[in-house]
C-alpha positions in Angstrom: -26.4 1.4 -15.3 -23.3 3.2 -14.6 -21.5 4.2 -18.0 -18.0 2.9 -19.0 -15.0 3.6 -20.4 -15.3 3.4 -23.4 -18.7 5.1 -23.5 -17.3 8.2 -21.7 -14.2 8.2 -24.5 -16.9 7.9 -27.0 -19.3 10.7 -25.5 -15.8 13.2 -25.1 -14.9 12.1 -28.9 -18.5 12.7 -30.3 -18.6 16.5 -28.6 -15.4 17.3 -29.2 -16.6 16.6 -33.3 -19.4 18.6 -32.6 -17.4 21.8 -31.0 -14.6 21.7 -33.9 -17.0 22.9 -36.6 -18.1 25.6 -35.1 -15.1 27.1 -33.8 -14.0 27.0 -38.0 -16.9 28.6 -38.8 -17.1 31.7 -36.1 -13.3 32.2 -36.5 -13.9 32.2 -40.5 -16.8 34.6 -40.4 -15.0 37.6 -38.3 -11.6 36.2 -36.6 -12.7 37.3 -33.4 -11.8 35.4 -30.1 -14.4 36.7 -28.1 -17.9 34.8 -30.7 -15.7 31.8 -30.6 -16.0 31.9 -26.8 -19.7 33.1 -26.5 -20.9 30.5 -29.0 -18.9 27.7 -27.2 -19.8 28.8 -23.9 -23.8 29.3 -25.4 -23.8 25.5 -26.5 -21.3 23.0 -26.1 -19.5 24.1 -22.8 -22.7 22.1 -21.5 -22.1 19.2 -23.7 -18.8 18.6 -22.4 -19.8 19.4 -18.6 -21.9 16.3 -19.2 -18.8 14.1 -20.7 -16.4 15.1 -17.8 -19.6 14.3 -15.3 -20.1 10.8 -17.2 -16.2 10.3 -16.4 -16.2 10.8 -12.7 -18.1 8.1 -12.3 -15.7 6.0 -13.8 -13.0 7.1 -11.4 -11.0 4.1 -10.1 -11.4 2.8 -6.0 -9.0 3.5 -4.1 -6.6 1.3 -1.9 -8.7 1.3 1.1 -10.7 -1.9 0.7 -7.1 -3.8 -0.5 -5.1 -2.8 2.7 -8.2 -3.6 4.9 -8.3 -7.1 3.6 -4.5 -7.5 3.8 -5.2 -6.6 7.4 -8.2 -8.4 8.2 -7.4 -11.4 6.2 -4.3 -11.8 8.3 -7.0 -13.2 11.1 -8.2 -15.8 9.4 -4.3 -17.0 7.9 -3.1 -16.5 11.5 -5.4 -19.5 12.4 -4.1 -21.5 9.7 -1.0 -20.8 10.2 -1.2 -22.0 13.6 -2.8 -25.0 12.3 0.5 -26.1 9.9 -1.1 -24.6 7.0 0.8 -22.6 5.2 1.7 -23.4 1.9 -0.7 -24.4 0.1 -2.6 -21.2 0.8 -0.2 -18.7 0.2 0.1 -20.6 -3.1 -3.7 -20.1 -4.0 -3.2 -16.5 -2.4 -1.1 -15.8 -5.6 -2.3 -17.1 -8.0 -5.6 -14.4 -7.0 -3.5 -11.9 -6.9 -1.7 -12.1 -10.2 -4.3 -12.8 -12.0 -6.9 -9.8 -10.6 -3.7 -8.0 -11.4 -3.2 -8.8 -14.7 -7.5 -8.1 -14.9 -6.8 -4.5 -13.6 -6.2 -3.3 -17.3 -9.2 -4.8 -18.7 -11.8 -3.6 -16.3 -14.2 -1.4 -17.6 -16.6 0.0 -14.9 -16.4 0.9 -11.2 -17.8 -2.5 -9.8 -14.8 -4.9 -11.8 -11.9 -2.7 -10.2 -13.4 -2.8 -6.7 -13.4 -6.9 -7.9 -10.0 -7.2 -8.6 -8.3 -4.4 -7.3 -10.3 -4.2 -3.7 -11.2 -7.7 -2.8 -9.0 -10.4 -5.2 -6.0 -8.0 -4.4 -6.3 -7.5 -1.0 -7.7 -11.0 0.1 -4.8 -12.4 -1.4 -2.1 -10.5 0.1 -3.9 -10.9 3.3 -2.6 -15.0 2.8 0.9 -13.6 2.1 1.6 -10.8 4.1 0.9 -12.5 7.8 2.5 -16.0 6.8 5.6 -14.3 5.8 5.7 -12.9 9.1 4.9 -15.6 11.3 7.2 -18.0 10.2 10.0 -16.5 11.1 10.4 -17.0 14.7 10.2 -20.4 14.0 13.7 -20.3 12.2 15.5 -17.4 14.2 15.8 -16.4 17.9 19.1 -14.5 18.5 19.2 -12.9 15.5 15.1 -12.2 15.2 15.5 -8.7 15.0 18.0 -9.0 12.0 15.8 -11.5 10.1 12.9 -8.8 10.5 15.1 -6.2 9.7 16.2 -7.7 6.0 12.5 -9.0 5.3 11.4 -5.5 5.8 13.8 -4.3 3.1 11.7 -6.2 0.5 8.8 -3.6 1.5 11.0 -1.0 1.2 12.6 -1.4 -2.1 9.0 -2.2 -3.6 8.2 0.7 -2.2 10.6 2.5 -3.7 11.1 1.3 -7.2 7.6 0.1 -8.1 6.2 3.9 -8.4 8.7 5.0 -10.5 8.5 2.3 -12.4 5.0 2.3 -13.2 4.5 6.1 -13.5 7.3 5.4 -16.8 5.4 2.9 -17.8 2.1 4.7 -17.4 3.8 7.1 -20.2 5.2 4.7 -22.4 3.1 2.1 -22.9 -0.6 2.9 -21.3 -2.5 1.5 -18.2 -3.3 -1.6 -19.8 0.2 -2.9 -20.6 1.1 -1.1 -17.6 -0.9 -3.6 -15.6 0.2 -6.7 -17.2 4.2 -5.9 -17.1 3.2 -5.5 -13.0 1.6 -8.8 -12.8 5.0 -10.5 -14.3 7.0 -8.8 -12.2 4.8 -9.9 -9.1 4.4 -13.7 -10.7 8.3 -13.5 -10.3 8.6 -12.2 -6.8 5.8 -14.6 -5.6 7.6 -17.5 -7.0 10.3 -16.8 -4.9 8.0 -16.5 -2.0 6.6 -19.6 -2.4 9.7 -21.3 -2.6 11.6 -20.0 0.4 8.1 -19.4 2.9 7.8 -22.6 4.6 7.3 -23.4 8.6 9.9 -25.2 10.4 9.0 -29.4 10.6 8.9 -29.4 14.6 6.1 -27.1 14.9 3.7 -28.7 17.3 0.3 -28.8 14.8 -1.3 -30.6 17.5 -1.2 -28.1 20.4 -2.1 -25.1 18.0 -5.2 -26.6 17.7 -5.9 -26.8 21.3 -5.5 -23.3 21.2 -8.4 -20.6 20.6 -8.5 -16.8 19.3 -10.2 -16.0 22.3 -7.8 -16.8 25.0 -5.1 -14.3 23.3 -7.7 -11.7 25.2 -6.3 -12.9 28.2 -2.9 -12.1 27.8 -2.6 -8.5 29.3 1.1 -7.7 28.1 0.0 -8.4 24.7 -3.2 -6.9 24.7 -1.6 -3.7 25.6 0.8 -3.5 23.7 -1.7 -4.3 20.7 -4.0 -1.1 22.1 -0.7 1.0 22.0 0.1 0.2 18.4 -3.2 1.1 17.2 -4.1 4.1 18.9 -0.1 5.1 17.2 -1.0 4.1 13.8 -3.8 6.9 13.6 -1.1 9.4 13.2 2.3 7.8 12.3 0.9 6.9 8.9 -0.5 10.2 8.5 2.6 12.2 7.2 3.4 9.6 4.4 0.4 10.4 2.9 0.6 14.1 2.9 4.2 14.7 2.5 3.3 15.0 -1.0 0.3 17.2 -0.8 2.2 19.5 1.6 5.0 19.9 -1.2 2.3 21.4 -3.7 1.1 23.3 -1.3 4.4 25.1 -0.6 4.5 25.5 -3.8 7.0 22.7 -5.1 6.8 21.2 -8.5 4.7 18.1 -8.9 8.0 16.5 -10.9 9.9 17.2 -7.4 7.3 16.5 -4.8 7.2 12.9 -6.1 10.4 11.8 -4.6 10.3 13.3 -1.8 7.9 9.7 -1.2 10.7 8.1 -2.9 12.9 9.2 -0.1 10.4 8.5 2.7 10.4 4.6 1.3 14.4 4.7 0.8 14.9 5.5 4.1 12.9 3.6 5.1 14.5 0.4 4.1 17.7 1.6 6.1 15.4 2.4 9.2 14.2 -1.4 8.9 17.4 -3.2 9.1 18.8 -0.7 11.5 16.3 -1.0 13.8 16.0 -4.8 13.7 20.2 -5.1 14.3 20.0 -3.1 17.2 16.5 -5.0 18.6 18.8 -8.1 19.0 21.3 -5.9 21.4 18.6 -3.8 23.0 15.5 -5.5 23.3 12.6 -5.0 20.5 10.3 -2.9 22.9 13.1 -0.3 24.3 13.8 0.3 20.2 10.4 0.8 19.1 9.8 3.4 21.9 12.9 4.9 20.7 12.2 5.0 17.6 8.6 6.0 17.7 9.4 8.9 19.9 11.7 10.3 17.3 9.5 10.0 14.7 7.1 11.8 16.9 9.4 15.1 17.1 10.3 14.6 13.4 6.3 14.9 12.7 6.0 18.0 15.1 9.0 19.7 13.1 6.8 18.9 9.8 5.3 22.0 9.4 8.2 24.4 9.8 9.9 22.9 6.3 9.1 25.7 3.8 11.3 24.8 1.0 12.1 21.0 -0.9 15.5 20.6 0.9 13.9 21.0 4.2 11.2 18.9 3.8 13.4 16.6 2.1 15.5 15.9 5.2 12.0 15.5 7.2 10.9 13.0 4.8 14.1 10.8 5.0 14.2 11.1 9.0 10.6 10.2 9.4 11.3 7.3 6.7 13.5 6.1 8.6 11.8 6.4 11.9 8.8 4.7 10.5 10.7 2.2 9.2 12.0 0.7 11.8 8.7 0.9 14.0 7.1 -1.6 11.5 9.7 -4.1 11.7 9.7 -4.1 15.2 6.4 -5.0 15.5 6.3 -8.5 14.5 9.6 -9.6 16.7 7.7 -7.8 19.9 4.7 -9.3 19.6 6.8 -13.0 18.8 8.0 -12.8 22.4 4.6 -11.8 23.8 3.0 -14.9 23.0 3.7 -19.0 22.8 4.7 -19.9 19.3 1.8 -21.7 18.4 -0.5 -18.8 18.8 1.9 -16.5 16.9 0.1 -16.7 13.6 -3.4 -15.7 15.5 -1.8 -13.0 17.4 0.0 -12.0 14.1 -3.5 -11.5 12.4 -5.4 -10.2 15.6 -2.6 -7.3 16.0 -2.9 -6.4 12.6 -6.5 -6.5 12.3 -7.0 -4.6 15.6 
């Protein structure tokens, strides 16, 4: 059985007792540095290999799992969705995903985070995330790319203000408490969610369900354009997650490196909105190319930023870049497809 938390704790506490005597004793028989070190390095050095070992194993998931089910889940909520349900489990949804939040502090071995934090986590949001999408070309069709553009924001600001927040937090009052102040402030925004989120009345339930997953493969435009996306996701993801890894390894503080992220989400926000205004003039496709092509050169001038100010302006321009390719996807794909198979093509472009 895999040890926990508090075992490791325990195991650390019980060597460290066992080191602390002997370093009084060799440093009260001759005051020398160097029989402290052989004595500790002789017998307890081992002792706390061991303890650090135990502790690894204890290490918590990462988000992998959770973003593959908010993905993935998306296929099977696209179907509903497409069926007139929407509501009711988007409700359900949250209620999982507060609660495995609020769980996430009282876990104590490997497989109860991959519980809540990989599958109760992720499966939910995959019952928010596409239904929050889909329902919004059902509501808007001049403005689309505006609509897109301000619910992209949301992501934007979390994005922003929710890792500052809980690495204070993380200081101040522990992971446990740290956990439970996140699940109220996600009870809150979900209640909103809830509220507003809602499909228009004349949606016609009946010829959604006429409708298969399988005869979306038969749309060429939209097939293509799902191919496209995916083969660009393998790389335009790939700076945001080692903008901050670079920055150490030019040798920038840690307490620096950590908003240069905090830029990359800002600017984001302003790439979303921006993008989705100028869809509604342009066209959603000629945008996205535009903007993906420039966050293209952005990620080629990368590795030529050698200081923080320099990579601080790459950050913000590929933020912003990146931005506003994600909101354009949802309002291309809404006018690739009839509306009644926008939830499954929603989920199926995702999940591919």
């Amino acid at each position: 059985m895999a040890p926990t938390l508090s075992d490791t704790d325990e195991t650390c506490s019980a060597t460290l007792t066992e080191v602390e005597p002997s370093l009084k004793f060799r440093e009260g028989f001759d005051g020398t540095k160097s029989d402290v070190a052989e004595k500790v390095d002789d017998v307890d050095l081992e002792k706390m290999a061991n303890a650090v070992d135990s502790l690894e194993c204890d290490v918590p998931p990462d988000g992998g799992l959770a973003a593959w089910l908010v993905i993935f889940g998306g296929l099977i909520s696209g179907q509903m969705i497409d069926k007139g349900w929407v509501k009711l489990p988007m409700l359900i949804a949250s209620i999982v995903l507060v609660t495995a939040t609020f769980l996430i502090g009282e876990c104590k071995q490997l497989w109860q985070l991959i519980l809540c934090q990989g599958l109760a986590i992720g499966g939910g949001a995959g019952f928010i995330f596409p239904p929050s999408l889909s329902v919004v070309p059902q509501w808007f069709d001049k403005r689309r790319g505006r609509a897109y553009g301000l619910l992209g924001i949301g992501s934007a600001v979390g994005g922003t203000t929710l890792p500052i927040i809980l690495r204070k937090l993380l200081d101040s009052v522990g992971p446990k408490w740290t956990s439970r102040i996140l699940g109220f402030i996600l009870l809150g925004v979900l209640t909103i969610c809830n509220v507003l989120v809602r499909p228009r009345k004349t949606l016609d339930q009946h010829e959604g369900r006429k409708t298969h997953l399988a005869s979306l493969f038969g749309n060429k435009p939209f097939m293509i354009f799902t191919a496209a996306t995916a083969t660009i996701f393998f790389g335009i993801t790939t700076p945001l997650g080692f903008f901050d890894v670079y920055a150490q390894h030019i040798q920038i503080q840690t307490s620096k490196s950590f908003y240069i992220l905090v830029a990359a989400n800002g600017s984001s926000g302003i790439g979303r909105f921006t993008g989705g205004f100028w869809a509604d003039y342009l066209g959603s496709m000629n945008v996205l190319i535009l903007f993906s092509s420039i966050a293209a050169i952005t990620a080629i001038c990368w590795p030529y930023a050698q200081s923080f100010e320099s990579l601080l302006v790459v950050a913000t321009v590929y933020g912003f870049m990146y931005g506003a390719y994600t909101t354009l996807l949802p309002p291309a794909t809404s006018y690739m497809v009839p509306q009644h198979q926008l939830g499954r093509a929603m989920g199926l472009s995702c999940t591919l």
